[in-house]
C-alpha positions in Angstrom: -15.9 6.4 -19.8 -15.4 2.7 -20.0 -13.5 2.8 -16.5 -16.0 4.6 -14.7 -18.5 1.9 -15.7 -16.3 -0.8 -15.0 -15.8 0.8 -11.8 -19.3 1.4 -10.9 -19.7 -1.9 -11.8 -17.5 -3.2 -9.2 -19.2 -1.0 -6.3 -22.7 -2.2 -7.6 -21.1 -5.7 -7.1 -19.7 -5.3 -3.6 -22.9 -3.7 -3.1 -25.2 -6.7 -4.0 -22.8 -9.0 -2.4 -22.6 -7.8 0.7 -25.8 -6.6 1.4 -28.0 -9.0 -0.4 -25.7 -12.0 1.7 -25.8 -9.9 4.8 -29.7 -9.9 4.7 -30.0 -13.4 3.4 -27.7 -15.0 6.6 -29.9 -12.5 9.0 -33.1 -14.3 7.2 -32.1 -17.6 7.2 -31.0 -17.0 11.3 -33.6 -15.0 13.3 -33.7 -14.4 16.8 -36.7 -16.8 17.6 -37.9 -18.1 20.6 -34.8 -19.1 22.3 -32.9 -16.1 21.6 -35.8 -14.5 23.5 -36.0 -17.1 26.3 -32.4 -15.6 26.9 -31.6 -13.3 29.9 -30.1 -10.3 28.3 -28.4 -7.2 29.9 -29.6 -4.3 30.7 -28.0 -2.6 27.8 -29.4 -5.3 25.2 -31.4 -3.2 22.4 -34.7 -3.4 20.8 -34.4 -6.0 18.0 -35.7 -3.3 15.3 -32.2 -1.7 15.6 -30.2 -4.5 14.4 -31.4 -4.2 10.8 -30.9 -0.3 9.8 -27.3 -0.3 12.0 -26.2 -3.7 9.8 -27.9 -1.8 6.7 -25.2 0.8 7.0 -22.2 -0.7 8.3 -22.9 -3.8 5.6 -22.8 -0.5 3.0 -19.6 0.7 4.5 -17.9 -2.6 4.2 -18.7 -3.0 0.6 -17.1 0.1 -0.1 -14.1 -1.1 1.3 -13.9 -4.5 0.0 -14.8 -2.6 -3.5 -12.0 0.2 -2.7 -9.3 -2.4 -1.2 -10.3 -4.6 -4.3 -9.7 -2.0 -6.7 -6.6 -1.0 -5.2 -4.8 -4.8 -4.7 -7.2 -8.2 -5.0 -4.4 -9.8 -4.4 -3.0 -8.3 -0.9 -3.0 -8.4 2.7 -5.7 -6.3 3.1 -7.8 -7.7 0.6 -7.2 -11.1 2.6 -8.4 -9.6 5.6 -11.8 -8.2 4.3 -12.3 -11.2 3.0 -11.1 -13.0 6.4 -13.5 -10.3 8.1 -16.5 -11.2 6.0 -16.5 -14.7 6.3 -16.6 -14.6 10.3 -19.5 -12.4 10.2 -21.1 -14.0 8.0 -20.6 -17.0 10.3 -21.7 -15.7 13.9 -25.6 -15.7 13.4 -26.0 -19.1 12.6 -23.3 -19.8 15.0 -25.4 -17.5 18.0 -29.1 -17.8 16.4 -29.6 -21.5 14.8 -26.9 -23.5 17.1 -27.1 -21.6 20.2 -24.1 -21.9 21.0 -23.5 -18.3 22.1 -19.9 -19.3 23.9 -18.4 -20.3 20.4 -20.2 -17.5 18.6 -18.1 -15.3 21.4 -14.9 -17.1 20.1 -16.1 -15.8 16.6 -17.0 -12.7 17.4 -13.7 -11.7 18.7 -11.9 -12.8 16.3 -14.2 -10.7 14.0 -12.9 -8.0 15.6 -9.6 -9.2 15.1 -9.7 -9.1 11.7 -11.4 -5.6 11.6 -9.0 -4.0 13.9 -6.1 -5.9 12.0 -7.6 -4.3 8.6 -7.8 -1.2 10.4 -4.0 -1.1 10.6 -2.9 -2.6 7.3 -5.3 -0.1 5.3 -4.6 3.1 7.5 -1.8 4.4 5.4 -2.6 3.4 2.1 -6.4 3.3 2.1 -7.5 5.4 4.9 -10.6 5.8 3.6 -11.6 2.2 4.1 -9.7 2.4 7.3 -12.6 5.4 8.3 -15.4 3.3 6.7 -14.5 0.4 9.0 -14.3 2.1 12.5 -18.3 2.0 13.2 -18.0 -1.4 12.2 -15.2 -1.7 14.9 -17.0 0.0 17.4 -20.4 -2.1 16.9 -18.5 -5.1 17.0 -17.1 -4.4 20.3 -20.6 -3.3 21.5 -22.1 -7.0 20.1 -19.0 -8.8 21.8 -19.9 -7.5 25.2 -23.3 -8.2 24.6 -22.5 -12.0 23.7 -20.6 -12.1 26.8 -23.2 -11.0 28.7 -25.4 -13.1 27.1 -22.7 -16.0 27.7 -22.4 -15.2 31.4 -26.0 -14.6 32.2 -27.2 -17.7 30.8 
């Protein structure tokens, strides 16, 4: 009994972590007027959907960080979550209160370096985290083309 606590523990941990930081660095960066002064692509969406796709993929990387945790806090992959976490936690103020959307780009794809490289290193021995992180792949490589686009439109 006392592992299954300790473990639910953990997850609620992750959990609050991410989340709650996710929310609070979206807060503390909004959009604001210059972000809508921008030209933006065709294929740029409505600002609702930003918070109910980062509400789930911000789920399924706390589950991985908890699972790769739980597994080896001291490893590889557990470097690269964290590697991972830090740069998104570090492109909206890059994009939203610098506006400087050409080194938010830089951030953004390494980003998706690090995903893509966690990806790999977690396939065989966690692919459950692997799976957890692919939506997270794929929306990072739809917000990298819209930064570009931003980038090159303005």
């Amino acid at each position: 009994m006392k592992k299954i606590t300790r473990e639910v523990i953990g997850l609620v941990i992750f959990l609050v972590l991410v989340v709650g930081t996710g929310f609070t660095i979206g807060y503390l960066n909004l959009p604001g007027s210059w972000y809508a002064g921008l030209m933006k692509p065709w294929f740029n969406p409505p600002n609702w959907i930003f918070a109910p796709v980062w509400t789930v993929i911000y789920v399924m990387i706390a589950i991985a960080g908890w699972r790769t945790w739980s597994i080896d806090f001291r490893g590889t992959a557990m470097r690269l979550w964290v590697i991972q976490m830090g740069l998104n936690f570090l492109w909206p103020p890059t994009f939203f209160s610098l506006h400087w959307p050409g080194v938010a780009l830089a951030v953004i794809v390494s980003l998706l370096a690090a995903i893509v490289a966690f990806i790999v290193r977690q396939w065989q021995s966690d692919r459950i985290s692997s799976v957890l992180f692919l939506p997270y792949a794929a929306w990072i490589v739809f917000a990298s083309l819209l930064n570009l686009a931003i980038v090159n439109l303005n």
